[in-house]
C-alpha positions as CSV (number, residue, x, y, z in Angstrom):
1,X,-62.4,32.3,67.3
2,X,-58.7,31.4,67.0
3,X,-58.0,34.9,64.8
4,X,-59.9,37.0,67.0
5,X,-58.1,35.6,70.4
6,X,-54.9,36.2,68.7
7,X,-55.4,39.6,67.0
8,X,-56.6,40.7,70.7
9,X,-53.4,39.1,72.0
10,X,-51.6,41.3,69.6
11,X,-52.9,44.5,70.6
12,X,-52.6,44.3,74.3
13,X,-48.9,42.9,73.5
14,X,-48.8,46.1,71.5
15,X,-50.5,47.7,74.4
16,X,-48.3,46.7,77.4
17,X,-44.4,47.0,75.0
18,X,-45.5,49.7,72.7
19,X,-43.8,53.3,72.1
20,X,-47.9,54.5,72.6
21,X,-49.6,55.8,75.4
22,X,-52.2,52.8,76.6
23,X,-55.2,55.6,76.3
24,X,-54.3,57.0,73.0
25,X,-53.6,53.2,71.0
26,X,-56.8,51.9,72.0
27,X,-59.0,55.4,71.2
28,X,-57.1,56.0,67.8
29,X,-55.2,53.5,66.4
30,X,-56.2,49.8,67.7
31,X,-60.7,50.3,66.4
32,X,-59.1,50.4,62.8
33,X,-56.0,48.2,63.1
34,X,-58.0,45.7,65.0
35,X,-60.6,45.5,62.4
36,X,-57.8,45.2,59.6
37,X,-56.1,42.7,60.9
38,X,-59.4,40.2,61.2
39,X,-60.4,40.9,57.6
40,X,-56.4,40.5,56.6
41,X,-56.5,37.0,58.6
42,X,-59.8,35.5,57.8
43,X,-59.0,36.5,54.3
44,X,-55.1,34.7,54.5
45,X,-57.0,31.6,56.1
46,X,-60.1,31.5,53.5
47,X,-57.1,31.6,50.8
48,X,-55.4,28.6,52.5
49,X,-58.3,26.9,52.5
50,X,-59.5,27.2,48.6
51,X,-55.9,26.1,47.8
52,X,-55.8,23.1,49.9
53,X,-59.3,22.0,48.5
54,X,-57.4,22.1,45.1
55,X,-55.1,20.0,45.9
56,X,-57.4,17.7,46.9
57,X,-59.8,17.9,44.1
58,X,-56.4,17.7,41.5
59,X,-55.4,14.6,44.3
60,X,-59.1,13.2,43.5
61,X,-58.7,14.0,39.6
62,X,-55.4,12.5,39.0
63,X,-57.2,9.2,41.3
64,X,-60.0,9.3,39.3
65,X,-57.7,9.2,36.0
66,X,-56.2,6.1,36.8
67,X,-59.2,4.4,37.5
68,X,-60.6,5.6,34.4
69,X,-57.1,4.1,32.4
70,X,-57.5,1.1,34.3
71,X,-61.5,0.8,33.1
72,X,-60.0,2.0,29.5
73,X,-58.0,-0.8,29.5
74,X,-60.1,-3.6,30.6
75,X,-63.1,-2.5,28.3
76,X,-60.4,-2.5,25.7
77,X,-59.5,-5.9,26.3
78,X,-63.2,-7.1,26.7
79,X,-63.6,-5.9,23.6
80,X,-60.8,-7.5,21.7
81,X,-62.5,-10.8,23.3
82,X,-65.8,-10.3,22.7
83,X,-64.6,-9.6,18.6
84,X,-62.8,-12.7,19.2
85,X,-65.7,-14.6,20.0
86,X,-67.8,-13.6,17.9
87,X,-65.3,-14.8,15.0
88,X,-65.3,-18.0,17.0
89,X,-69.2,-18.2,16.7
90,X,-69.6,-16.6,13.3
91,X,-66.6,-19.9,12.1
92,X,-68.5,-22.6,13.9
93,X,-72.0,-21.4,12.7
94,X,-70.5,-21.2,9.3
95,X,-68.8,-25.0,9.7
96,X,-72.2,-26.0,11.5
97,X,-74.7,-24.8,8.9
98,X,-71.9,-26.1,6.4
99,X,-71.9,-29.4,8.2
100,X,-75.7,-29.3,8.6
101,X,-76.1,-29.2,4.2
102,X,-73.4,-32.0,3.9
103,X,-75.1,-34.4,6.3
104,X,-78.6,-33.8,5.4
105,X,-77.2,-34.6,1.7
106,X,-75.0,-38.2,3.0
107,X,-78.4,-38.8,5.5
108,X,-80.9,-37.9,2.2
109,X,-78.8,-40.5,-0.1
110,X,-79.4,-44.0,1.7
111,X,-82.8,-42.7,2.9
112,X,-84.5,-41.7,0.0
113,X,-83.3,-45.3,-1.0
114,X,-85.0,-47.0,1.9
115,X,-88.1,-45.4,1.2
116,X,-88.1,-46.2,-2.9
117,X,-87.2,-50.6,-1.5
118,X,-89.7,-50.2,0.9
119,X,-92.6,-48.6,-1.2
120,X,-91.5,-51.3,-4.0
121,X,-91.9,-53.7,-1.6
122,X,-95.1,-52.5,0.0
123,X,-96.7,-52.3,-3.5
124,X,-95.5,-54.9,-5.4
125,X,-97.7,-58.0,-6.2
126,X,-95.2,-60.7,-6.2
127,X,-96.2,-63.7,-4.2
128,X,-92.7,-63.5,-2.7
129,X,-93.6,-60.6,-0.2
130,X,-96.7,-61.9,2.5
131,X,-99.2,-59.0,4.1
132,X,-96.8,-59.2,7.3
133,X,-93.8,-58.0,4.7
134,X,-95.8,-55.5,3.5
135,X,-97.0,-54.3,6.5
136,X,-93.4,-53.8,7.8
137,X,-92.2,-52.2,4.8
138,X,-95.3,-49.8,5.0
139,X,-93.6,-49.2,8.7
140,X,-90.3,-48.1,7.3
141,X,-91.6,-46.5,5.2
142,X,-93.4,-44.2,7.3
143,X,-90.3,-44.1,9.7
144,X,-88.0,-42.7,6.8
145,X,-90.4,-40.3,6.2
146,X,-90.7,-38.7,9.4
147,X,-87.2,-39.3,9.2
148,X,-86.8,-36.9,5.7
149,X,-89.2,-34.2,7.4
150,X,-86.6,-33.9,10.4
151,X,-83.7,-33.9,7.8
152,X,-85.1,-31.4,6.1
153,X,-86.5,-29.1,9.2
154,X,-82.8,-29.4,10.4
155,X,-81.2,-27.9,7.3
156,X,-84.4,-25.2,6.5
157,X,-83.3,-24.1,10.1
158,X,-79.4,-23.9,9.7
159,X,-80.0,-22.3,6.3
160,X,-82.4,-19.0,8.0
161,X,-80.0,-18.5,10.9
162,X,-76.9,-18.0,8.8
163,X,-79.5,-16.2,6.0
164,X,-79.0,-18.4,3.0
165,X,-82.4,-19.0,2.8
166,X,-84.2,-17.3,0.1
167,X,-87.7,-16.8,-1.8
168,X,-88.6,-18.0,-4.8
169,X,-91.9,-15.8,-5.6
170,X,-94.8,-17.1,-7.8
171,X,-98.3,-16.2,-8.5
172,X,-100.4,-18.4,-6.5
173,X,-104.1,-18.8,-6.5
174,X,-105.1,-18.6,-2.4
175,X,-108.1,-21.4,-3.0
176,X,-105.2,-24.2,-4.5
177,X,-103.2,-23.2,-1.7
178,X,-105.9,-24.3,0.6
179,X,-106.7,-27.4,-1.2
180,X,-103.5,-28.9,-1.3
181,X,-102.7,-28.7,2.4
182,X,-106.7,-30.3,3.3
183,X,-105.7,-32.9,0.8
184,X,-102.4,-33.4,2.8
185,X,-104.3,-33.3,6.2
186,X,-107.9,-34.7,5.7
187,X,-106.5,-38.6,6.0
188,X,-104.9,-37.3,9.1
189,X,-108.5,-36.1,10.9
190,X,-110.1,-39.2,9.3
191,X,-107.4,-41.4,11.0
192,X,-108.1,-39.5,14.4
193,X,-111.8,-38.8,14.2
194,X,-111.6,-34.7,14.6
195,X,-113.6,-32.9,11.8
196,X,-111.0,-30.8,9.9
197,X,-113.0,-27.5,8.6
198,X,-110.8,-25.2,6.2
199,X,-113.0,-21.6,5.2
200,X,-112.2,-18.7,3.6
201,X,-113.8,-15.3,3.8
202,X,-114.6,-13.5,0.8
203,X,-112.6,-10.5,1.5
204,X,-109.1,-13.1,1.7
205,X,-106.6,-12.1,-1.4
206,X,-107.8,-14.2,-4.5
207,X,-103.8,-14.0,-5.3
208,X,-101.1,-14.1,-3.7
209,X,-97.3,-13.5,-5.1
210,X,-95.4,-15.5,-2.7
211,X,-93.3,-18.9,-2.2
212,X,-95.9,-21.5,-1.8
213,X,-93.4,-23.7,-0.5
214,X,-92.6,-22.0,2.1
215,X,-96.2,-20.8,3.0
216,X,-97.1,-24.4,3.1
217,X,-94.5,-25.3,5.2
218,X,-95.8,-22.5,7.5
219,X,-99.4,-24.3,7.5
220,X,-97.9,-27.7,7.3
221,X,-95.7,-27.1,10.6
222,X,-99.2,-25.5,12.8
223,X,-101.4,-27.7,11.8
224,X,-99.1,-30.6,12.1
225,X,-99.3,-29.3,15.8
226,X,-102.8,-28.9,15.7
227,X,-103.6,-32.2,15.4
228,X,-101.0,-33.6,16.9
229,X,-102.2,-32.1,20.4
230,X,-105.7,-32.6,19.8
231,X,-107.4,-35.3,20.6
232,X,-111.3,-34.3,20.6
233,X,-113.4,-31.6,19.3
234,X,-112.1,-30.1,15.9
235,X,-109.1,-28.3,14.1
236,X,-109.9,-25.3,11.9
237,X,-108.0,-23.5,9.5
238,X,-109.8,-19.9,8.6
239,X,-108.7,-18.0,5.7
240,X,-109.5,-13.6,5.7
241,X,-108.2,-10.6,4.3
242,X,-107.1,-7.0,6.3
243,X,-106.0,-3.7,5.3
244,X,-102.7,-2.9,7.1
245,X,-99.2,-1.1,6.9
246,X,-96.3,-3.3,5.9
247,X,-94.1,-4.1,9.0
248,X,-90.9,-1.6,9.8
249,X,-87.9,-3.2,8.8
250,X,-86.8,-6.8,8.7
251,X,-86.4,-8.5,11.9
252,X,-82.6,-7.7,13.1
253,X,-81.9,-11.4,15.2
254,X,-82.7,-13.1,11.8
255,X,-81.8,-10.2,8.5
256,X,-78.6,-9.0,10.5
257,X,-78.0,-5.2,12.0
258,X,-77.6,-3.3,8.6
259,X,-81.2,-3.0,7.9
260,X,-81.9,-2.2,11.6
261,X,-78.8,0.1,11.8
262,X,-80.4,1.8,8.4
263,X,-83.6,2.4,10.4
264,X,-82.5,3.6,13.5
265,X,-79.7,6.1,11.7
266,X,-82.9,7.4,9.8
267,X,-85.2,7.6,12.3
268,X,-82.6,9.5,14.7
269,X,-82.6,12.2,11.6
270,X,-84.3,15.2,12.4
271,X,-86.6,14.6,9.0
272,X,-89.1,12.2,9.7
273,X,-89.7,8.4,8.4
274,X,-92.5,8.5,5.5
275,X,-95.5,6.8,6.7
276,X,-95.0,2.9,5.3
277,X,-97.8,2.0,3.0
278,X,-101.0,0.4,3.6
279,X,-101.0,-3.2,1.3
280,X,-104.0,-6.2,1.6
281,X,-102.4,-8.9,4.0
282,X,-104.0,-12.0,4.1
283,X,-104.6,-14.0,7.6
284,X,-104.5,-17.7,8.3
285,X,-105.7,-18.7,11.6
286,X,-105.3,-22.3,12.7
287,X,-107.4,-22.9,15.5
288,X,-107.7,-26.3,17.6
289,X,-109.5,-27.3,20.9
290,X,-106.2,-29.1,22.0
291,X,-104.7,-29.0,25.8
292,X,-103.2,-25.5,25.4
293,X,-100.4,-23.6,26.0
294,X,-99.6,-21.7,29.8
295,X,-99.7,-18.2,29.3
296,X,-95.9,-17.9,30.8
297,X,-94.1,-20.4,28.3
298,X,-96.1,-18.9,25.3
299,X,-92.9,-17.8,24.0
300,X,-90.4,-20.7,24.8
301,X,-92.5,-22.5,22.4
302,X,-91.1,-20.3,19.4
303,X,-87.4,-21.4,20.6
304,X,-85.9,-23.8,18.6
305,X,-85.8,-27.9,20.1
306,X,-87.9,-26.2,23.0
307,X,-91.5,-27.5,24.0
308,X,-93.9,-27.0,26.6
309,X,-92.5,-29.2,29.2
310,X,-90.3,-32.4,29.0
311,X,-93.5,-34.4,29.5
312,X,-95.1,-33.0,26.4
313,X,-91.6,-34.6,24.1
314,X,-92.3,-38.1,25.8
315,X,-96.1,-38.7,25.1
316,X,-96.6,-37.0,21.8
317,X,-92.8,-36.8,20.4
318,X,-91.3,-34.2,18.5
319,X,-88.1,-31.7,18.4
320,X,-89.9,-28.7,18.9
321,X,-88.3,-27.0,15.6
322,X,-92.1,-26.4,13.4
323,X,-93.0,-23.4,15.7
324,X,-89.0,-21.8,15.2
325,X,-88.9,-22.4,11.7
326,X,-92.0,-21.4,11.1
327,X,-91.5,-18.2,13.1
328,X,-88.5,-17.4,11.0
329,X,-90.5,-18.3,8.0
330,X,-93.3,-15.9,8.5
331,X,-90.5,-12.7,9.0
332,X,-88.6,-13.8,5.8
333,X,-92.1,-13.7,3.9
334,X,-92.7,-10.0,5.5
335,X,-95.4,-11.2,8.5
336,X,-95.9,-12.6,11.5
337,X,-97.1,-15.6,13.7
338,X,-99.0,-15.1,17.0
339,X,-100.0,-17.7,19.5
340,X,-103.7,-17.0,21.6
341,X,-103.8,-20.3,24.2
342,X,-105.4,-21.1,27.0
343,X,-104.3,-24.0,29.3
344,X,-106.5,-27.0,28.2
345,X,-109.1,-24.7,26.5
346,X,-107.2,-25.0,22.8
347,X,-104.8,-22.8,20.8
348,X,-105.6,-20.7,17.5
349,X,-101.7,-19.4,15.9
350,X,-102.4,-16.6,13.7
351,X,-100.3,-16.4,10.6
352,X,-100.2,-13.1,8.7
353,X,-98.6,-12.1,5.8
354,X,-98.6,-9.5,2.8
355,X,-100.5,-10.7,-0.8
356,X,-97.4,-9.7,-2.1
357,X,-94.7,-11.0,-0.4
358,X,-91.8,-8.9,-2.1
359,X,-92.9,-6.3,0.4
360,X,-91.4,-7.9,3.1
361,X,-87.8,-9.2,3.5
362,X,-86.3,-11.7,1.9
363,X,-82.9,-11.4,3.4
364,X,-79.6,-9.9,4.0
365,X,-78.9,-6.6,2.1
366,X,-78.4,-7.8,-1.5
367,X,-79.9,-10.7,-1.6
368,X,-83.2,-10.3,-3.8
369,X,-86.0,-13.2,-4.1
370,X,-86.1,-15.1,-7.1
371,X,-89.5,-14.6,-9.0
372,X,-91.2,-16.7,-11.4
């Protein structure tokens, strides 16, 4: 509106002052001047207007630079002190799991002598010691035993989280597997009453080429549990055999981030992964008619020093570490552990793992488990 009030303003000035007659200049000359002169000034404004919204888009730009220099330079910084910290962490795990060995050997020293005085003691037949002596020494005995089992819970923790923990792999018959942990836990149901029934299917592994230490830690920490939290009804362990693939790739919280890294770099390859291969697994499943677990802190359980609820610590005692280490266990032997509770209806955790256990990880890149 403003171009075409002044272009019309502009030809009746021309009009009125001009050299031309009024009639001629606007029947020849002001149709196609008039028309010029719009497209001339609409154009002249249009090219006003794109260059002003450069400026303020190189305005907005140069804006948006600094902010991105400023963002540059604080991730920059957040960086440098997140590297710091983790060098603070990875130096204090180090010094921790460090101080975690040397105290469990000072702590292991003067225990394991307690226990040898107090078994002496509790066995010996000289007149000198009466029942009542005995039957003390019996108790610290007992006490420095649980004691041990914590020590040594403690530093089989330490040693998985900073990966120093490694396999030693041996031919093992399944059914002496199973008889030396009902040996270790059939004066434990006789002491509570609760019928303890171990069975194994006949499709289970015959062999297995594992660490047997470490499997019967495993079994030693959930039934430990099992029986712990029971209190009527029965505690089962069930032995079977499956046909499955071996698991992807060590777990990355426990192994580190090559392995993972190595898996994740291959699988973003346009060639893909090779199926994994299908090995026999065998299944342990420790079942118990116990009070349960809630379905929502199902996995706080697997957290290490962490328990149901503060109430559970008080009545039955404990540190909550079986269920972690055992968790990290399972992964280091190439399985897995998995938990099916009801609140007050009993838990079963299900322990799987390969026959051959050199299938799964035993560690960091490098380190290789010892075999027998």
């Amino acid at each position: 509106m403003i171009i075409l009030v002044i272009n019309m303003l502009n030809c009746i000035n021309i009009s009125w002052l001009g050299v031309l007659p009024l009639s001629v200049y606007w029947s020849e000359y002001a149709p196609l001047t008039l028309l010029l002169s719009l497209l001339l000034s609409a154009f002249f404004v249009y090219m006003i207007r794109d260059f002003n919204l450069d400026q303020q888009r190189m305005v907005d730009l140069k804006n948006m630079n600094l902010i991105l220099r400023r963002q540059t330079k604080e991730l920059r910084e957040a960086k440098r002190d997140v590297e710091d910290k983790a060098r603070q962490l990875l130096l204090s795990s180090r010094y921790k799991s460090e101080f975690l060995a040397n105290m469990s050997h000072e702590l292991k020293t003067p225990l394991n002598s307690m226990l040898l005085i107090s078994q002496l003691i509790q066995e010996s037949g000289d007149e000198a010691y009466g029942e009542e002596d005995k039957r003390y020494a019996g108790i610290i005995k007992a006490a420095g035993v649980d004691l041990l089992h914590l020590i040594d819970d403690i530093l089989d923790l330490s040693k998985v989280e900073a990966g120093k923990l490694q396999l030693t792999l041996e031919n093992v018959p399944a059914i002496e597997l199973l008889h030396s942990v009902q040996a270790q836990f059939q004066p434990v149901a006789d002491r509570k009453g609760l019928p303890f029934r171990v069975e194994i299917e006949p499709d289970s592994p015959q062999m297995l080429l594992t660490d047997a230490l470490r499997v019967n830690q495993v079994l030693r920490n959930l039934l430990t549990n099992a029986f712990k939290f029971t209190e009527s009804g029965f505690v089962e362990l069930k032995v079977s055999g499956e046909r499955r693939a071996l698991l992807p790739a060590p777990d990355e919280e426990l192994f580190g981030t090559r392995a993972s890294a190595r898996l994740r770099s291959r699988g973003n390859s346009r060639q893909p992964m090779p199926a994994l291969p299908e090995v026999d697994w065998i299944v342990f499943a420790v079942k118990d008619t116990g009070i349960g677990i809630d379905k929502e802190k199902q996995n706080l359980i697997f957290e290490a020093f962490q328990q149901e609820d503060g109430s559970i610590t008080r009545q039955y005692g404990g540190t909550g570490l079986g269920l972690s280490i055992s968790l990290q266990l399972s992964k280091l032997l190439g399985g897995m552990l998995e938990l099916q509770s009801d609140k007050g209806e009993g838990s079963t955790f299900i322990f799987r793992m390969p026959a051959d256990s050199s299938f799964g990880g035993a560690g960091e890149e490098g380190d290789e488990p010892q075999r027998i």
